[in-house]
C-alpha positions in Angstrom: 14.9 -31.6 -47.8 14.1 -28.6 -49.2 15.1 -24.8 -47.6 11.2 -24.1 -47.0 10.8 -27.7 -45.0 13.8 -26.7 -42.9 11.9 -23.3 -42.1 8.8 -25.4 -41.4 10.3 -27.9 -39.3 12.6 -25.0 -37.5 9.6 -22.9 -36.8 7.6 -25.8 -35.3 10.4 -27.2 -33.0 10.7 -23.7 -31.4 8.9 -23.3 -27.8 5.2 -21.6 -27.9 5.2 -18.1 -26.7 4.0 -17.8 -22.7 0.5 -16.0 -22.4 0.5 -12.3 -21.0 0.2 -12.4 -17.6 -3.2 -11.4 -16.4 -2.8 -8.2 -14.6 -5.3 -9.0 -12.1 -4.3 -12.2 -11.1 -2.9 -11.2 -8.0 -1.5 -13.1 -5.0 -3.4 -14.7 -1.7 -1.8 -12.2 1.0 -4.2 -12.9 3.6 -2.0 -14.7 5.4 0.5 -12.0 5.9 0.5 -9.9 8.9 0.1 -5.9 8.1 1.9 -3.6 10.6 0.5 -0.1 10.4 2.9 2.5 11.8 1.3 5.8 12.5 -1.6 3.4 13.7 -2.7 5.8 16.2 -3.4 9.0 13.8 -7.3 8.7 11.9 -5.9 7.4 8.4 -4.0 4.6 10.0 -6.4 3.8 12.6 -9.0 3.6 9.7 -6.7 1.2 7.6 -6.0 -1.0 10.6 -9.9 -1.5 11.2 -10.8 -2.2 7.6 -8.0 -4.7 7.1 -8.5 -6.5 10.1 -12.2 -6.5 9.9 -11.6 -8.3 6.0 -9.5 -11.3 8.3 -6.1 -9.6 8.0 -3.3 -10.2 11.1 -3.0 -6.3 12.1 -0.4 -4.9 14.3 -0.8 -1.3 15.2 2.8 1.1 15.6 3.2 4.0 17.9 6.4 5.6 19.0 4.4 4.9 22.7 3.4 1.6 23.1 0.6 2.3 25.7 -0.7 4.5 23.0 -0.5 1.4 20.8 -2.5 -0.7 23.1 -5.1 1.5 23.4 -5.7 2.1 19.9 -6.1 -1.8 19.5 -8.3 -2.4 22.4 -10.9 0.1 21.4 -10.6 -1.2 17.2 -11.0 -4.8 18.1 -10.6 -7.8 15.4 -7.8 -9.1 16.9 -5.8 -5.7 16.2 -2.5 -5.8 18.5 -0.6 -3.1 19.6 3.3 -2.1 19.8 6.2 0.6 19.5 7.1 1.5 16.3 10.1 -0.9 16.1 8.3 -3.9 17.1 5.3 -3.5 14.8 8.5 -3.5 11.8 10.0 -6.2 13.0 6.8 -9.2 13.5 5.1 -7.8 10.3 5.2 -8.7 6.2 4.0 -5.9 5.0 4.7 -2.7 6.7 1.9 0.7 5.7 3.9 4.1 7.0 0.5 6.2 7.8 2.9 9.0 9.8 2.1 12.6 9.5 4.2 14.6 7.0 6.1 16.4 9.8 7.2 13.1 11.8 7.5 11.3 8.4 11.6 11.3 7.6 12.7 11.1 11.2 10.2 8.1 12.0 11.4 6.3 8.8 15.5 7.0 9.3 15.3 5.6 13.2 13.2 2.2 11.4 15.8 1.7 8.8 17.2 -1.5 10.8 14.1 -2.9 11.3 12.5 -2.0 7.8 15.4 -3.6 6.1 13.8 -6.5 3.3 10.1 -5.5 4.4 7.8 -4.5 1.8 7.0 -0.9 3.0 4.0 0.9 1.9 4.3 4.5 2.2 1.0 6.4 2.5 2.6 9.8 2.3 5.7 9.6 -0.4 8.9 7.1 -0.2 11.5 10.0 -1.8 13.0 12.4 0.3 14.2 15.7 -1.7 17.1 17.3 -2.0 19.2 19.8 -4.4 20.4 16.4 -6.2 16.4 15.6 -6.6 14.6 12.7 -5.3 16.1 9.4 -3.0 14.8 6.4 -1.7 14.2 6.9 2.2 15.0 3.6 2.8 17.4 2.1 0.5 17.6 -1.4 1.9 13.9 -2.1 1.9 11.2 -2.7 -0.9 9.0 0.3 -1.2 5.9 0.7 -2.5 3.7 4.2 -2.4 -0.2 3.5 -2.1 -3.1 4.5 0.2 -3.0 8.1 -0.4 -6.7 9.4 -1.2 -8.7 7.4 1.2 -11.1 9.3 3.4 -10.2 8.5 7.2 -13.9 9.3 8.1 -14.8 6.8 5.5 -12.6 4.5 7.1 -13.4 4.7 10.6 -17.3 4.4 10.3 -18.6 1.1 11.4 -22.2 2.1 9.7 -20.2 2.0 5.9 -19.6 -1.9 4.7 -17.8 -0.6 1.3 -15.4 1.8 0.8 -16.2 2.3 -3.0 -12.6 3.7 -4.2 -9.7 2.6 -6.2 -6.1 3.3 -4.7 -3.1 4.1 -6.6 -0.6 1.7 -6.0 3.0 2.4 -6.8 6.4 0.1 -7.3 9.5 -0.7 -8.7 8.7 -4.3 -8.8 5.7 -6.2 -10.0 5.4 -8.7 -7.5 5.3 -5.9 -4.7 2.7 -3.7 -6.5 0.5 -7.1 -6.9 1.0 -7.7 -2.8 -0.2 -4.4 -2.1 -2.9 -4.2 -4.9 -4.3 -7.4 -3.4 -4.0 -6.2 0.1 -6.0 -3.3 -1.4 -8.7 -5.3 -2.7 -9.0 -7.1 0.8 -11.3 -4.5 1.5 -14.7 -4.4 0.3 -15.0 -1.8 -2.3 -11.8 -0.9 -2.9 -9.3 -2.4 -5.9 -5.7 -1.7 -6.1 -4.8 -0.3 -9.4 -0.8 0.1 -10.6 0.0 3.9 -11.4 3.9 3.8 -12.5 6.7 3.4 -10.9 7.8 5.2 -7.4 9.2 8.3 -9.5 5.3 9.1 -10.1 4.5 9.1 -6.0 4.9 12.8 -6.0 2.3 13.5 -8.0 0.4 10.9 -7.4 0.6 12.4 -3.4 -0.8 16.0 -4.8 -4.0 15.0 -5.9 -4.6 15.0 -1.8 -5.2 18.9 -2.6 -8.0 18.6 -5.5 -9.7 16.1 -3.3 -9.7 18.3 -0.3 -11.3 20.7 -2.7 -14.1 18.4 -4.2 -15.0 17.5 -0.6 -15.6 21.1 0.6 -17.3 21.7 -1.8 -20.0 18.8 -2.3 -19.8 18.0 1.5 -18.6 14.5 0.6 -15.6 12.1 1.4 -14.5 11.8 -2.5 -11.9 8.9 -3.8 -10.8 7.8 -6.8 -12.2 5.8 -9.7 -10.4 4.5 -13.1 -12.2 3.8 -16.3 -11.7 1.1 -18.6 -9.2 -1.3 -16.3 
């Protein structure tokens, strides 16, 4: 046998390459149940309604469970109602819709009940010091999406689509692709991966230029990519 057949006969013994994983083949998550923790505030009122509305198990988070309760009963869809730590402890996926002032503390009395959850964080997962950025909560998976949808958009009954995509932001692949997929539960909206969590800062800022496009057209802007 000759030096070029044992090339030949090497080459075609060796395994065939795996094809490139579609990017938008994304997992079935509507069996998961979504808690929403800040459930009570417009933004995560207005997520709680469109993902239950799509079919999704919702369970609303207050710090006051009455306030909870009430926020369910008026949305509907089989939305439930809890305190803060039991809406992280029955749910898969956790969104953190908290206002920025209530954000840290909420998250650092959670950290028990957040531990192995996949937590989306609607405002920003780092905390920052003089040392520079850290992980809030180091003994859960973290993901940063959700940040540029209109809560007007959200709440109105009258609108079937939200047409937006979201920003969705991981350290791990098959976290992104849960939340991407929760994403496009809703009608409208597709979840789009934007880097990894080191880019939610910035990511987070474009709230101001939106805020600024919206006063200025009178309109509830989100955002679109091109070409994906």
């Amino acid at each position: 046998m000759t030096s070029t057949d044992s090339a030949q006969n090497a080459s075609s013994a060796a395994p065939a390459k795996a094809p490139a994983k579609d990017p938008w083949d994304l997992p079935d998550v509507s069996g998961l149940v979504v808690g929403v923790l800040g459930g009570t505030g417009p933004q995560g009122k207005g997520l709680a309604y469109r993902l239950a509305k799509a079919g999704q198990k919702v369970i609303i988070g207050s710090r006051a469970a009455d306030r909870a309760l009430a926020a369910a009963e008026e949305l509907g869809h089989g939305v439930e109602g809890a305190d803060n730590a039991e809406t992280a402890r029955r749910s898969d996926i956790v969104i953190v819709a908290v206002p920025w002032e209530g954000h840290g503390k909420t998250l650092e009395s959670l950290r028990e009940e957040l531990a192995g959850k996949l937590v989306v964080d609607c405002v920003n997962p780092l905390g920052f010091d003089k040392k520079g950025a850290y992980a809030l909560l180091p003994d859960s998976r973290v993901a940063a999406a959700f940040h540029h949808l209109s809560a007007v958009l959200l709440q109105d009954p009258e609108i079937d689509e939200i047409d937006t995509d979201v920003m969705v932001l991981g350290e791990e692949r098959a976290d992104v692709e849960i939340v991407q997929a929760l994403a496009g539960r809703i009608p409208g909206m597709r979840g789009v991966f934007a880097g990894r969590l080191r880019n939610a800062h910035q990511v987070e800022s474009l709230v101001a230029n939106l805020i600024s496009v919206n006063r200025r057209y009178k309109a509830h802007a989100g955002l679109r990519v091109t070409d994906v």
